[in-house]
KOLTOR-37890 format. One record per residue (C-alpha): x, y, z. Coordinates in pm, whole numbers, plus 50000, padded with zeros to 5 digits. Example, Ala and Ser with C-alpha at 12.3 -4.5 7.8 and 13.67 -1.06 7.14 Angstrom:
512304955050780/513674989450714/
***
This chain:
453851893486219/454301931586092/457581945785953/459851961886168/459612003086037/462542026586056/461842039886392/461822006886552/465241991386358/467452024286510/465912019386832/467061985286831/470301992586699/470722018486915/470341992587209/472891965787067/475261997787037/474182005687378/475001970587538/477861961287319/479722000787290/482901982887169/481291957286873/483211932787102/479761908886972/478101923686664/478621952786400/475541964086305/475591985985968/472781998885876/471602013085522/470282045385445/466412052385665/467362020085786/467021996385453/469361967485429/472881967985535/475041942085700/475591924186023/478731910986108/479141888086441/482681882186588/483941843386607/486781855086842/484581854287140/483171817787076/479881831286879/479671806486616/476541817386379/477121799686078/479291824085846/479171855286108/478491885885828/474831888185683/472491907885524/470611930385766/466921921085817/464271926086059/465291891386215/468521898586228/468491934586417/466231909686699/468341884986686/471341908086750/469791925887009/469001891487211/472491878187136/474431910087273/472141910487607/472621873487632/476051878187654/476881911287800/473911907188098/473831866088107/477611858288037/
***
């Protein structure tokens, strides 16, 4: 499977902001051009993924992006 470039992390944290305009689910911070940053998902709402803030990766822009339109489109 191929890296995720710069182009295609904002687009998909562009989305999450899109879905989720409040960070009601996850706060996505990106570093600069879209290298590292952090990822912080809220417990408040019932989301329970392990410690809730990590390190921003190529998995983890997916995996917020699924979880946000999980829970804002599916309930």
């Amino acid at each position: 499977m191929e890296k995720l470039n710069s182009a295609q992390k904002q687009k998909l944290a562009e989305q999450i902001k899109t879905l989720d305009t409040k960070g009601e689910i996850v706060v996505v911070t990106p570093g600069a051009d879209f290298k590292g940053g952090s990822i912080t998902y809220n417990k408040d709402i019932g989301l329970i993924l392990g410690e809730g803030s990590y390190r921003l990766t190529d998995e983890e822009y997916v995996r917020a992006r699924l979880v946000v339109r999980l829970v804002k489109k599916l309930g």
